[in-house]
N, C-alpha and C positions, 0 to 999 in steps of 0.2 A: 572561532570565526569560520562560517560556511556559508555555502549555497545551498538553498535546496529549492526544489523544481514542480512543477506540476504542469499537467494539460487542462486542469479546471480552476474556470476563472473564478468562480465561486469559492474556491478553496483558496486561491491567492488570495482575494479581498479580506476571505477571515483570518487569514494568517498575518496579513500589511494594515490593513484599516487602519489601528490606530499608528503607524507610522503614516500614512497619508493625511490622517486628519490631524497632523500636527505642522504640516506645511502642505494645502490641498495645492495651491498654484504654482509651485514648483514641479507637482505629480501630477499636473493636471492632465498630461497627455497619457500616464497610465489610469489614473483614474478611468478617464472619458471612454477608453477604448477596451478594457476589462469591463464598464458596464454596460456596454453594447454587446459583447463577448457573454457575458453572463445572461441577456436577452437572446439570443441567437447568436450559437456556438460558433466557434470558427475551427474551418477542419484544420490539426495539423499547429496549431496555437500552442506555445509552452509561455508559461512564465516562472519567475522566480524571486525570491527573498536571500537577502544575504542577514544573519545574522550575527551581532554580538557574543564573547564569553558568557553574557547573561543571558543571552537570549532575547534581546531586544531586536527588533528589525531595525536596521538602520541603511538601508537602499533595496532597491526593486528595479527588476528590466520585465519587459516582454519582448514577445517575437510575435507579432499575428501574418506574416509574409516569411518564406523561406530564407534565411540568412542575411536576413534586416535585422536587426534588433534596434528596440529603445529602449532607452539608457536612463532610469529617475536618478535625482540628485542622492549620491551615496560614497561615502569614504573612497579616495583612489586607491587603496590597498582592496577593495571590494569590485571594483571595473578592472585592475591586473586580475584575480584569482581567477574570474569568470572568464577569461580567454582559454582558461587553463579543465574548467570544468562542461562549459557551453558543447553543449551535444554536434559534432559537427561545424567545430569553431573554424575549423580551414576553408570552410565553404561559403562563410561569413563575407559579403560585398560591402552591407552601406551598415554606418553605426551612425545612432543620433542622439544628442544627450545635451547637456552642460557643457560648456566649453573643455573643461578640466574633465570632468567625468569621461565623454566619448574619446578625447586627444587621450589620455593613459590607456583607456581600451585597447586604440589603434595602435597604437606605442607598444604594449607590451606582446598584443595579435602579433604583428611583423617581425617584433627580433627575433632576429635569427633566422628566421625563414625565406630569406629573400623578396617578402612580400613587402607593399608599399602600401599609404595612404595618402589621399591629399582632399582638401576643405572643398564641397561644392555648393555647400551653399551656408549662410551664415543668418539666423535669426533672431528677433530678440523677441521676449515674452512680458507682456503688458500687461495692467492691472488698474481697473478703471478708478479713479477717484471719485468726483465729481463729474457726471454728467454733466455735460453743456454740448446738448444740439445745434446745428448748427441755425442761425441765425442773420440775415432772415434764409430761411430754407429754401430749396431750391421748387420748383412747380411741380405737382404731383401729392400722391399719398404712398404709404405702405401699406402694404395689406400680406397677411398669410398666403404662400402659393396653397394653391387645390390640384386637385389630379392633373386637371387641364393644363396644370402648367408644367407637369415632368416633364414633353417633351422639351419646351424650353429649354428648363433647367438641365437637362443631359445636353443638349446643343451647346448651352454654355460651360458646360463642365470640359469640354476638350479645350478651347484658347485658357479659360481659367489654369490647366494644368500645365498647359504649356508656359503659359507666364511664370508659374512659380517652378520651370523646370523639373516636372515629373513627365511621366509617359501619360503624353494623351490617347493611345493607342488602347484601352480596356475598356472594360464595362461598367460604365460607374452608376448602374441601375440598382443595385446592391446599397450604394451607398447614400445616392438622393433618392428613393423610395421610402426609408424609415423618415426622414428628415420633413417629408411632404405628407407623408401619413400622420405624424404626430405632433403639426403643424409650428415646427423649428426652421421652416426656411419662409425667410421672409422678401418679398417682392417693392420696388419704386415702382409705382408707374404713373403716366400720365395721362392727359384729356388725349392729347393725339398722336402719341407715339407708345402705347401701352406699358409693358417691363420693360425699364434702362434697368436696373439693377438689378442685384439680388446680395443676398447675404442670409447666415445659416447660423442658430447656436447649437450646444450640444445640451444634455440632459442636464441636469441639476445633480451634481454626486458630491459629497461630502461640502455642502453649500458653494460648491465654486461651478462657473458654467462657462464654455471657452467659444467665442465668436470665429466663424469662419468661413470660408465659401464665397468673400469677398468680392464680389467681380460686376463690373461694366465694361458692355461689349468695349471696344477700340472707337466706334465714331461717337459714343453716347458720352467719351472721359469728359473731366472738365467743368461741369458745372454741377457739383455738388450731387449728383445722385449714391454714391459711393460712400458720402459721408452720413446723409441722411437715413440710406435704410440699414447703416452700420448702426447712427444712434437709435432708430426704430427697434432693433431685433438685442438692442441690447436693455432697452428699454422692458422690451418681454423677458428678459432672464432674469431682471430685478423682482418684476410683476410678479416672476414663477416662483421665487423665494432666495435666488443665487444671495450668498452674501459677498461674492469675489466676482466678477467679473473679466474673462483672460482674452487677450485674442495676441497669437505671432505675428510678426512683421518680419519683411526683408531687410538686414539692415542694411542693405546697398541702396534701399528704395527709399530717397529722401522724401519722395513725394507722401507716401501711403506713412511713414512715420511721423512728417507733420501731421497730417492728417488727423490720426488719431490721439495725439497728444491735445490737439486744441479741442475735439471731443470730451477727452479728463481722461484719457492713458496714462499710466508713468510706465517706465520700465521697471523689472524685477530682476531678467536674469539673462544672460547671453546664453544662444547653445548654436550647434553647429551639426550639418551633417555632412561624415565622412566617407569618402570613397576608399576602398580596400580594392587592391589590386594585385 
């Protein structure tokens, strides 16, 4: 049983593929971000495979940010080793995974070291059943954002980050440029108040596609625009071929979980992200 490593995303996917396509929506966040990675490299990106005595893959992390990792669903004897082989594991801040996956990481990082973790945030990971839009809908339509609407979309990308406690302080032109170019972010708007919402999916990889980017400004919450271009853009990733449909929730956020449940969410699987300190 081992790890082994690479900086090219292209050589993890032939090495893991058929372990991802044997459960895509548990790997959907390595998935999704290995083939944007395989689109446009990322500097400084390692990933890795943990292997079986056969040679079977049976778990996967990446790293696309300095001593961030994530963490795919993989035996706990496979999240201890990788503390042990992880290039630069003392430098290691936030770990995100499965509940059980990422908590053994942090657990076996700190003993002994005097270092600590603790939970900062807690999500759970959805899998659409049956669509059901909401009903009746609220006024307005969806439509695909266009160039005209990055600036927008990046104005709304700082309170969006801020809600779900990341740094809104960067440049998130990187990340909603591909999404607007390749017409994955979708827009509510109306007769006289234009974009109340917006919402994002990702590519179509191994048939599963992950909803995201969720957001209505603060005065616009409340009357359904949030749900509606949620079922709109999810509505486009069936269209696109998706056979799974995924999107995270908070799960402190009872709002945004009904929500998506009376859409046709269910849940799949708890993860968590941890602070190393």
């Amino acid at each position: 049983m081992t790890w082994h490593f690479t900086e090219d995303a292209a050589a993890f996917r032939a090495a893991a593929d058929d372990h991802f396509a044997a459960d895509p929506a548990r790997n959907t966040m390595l998935l999704t971000l290995s083939e944007g990675a395989r689109r446009q490299p990322v500097e400084s990106a390692r990933y890795g495979w943990w292997t079986d005595p056969d040679g079977r893959v049976t778990g996967a992390f990446l790293l696309m940010l300095p001593h961030q990792p994530i963490l795919g669903p993989m035996p706990v004897v496979a999240a201890r080793a990788l503390t042990l082989v992880l290039p630069d594991a003392a430098g290691v801040t936030t770990v995100r995974g499965e509940v059980e996956t990422a908590e053994a990481f942090a657990r076996e990082l700190c003993r002994g070291s005097g270092r600590s973790w603790t939970t900062t945030r807690r999500m759970r990971l959805h899998r659409l059943g049956d669509l059901t839009p909401p009903d009746p809908a609220p006024p307005g339509r969806a439509r695909v954002a266009g160039a005209d609407d990055l600036p927008l979309a990046l104005a709304w990308m700082r309170p969006y980050a801020r809600d779900i406690g990341e740094d809104e302080d960067v440049d998130f032109t990187p990340n909603i440029e591909p999404r607007v170019a390749e017409g994955r972010l979708h827009l509510w708007e109306t007769d006289d108040a234009g974009p109340v919402s917006m919402a994002s999916v990702s590519p179509v990889v191994a048939g599963q596609a992950r909803v995201s980017l969720v957001f209505t400004p603060a005065g616009r919450r409340g009357r359904g625009y949030a749900g509606a271009v949620t079922a709109a853009v999810t509505r486009a990733a069936l269209d696109a071929g998706a056979e799974q449909v995924l999107l995270f929730t908070d799960v402190a956020n009872p709002t945004s979980n009904a929500l998506y449940r009376r859409l046709g969410y269910r849940p799949v699987t708890d993860h968590v992200g941890l602070a190393i300190g």
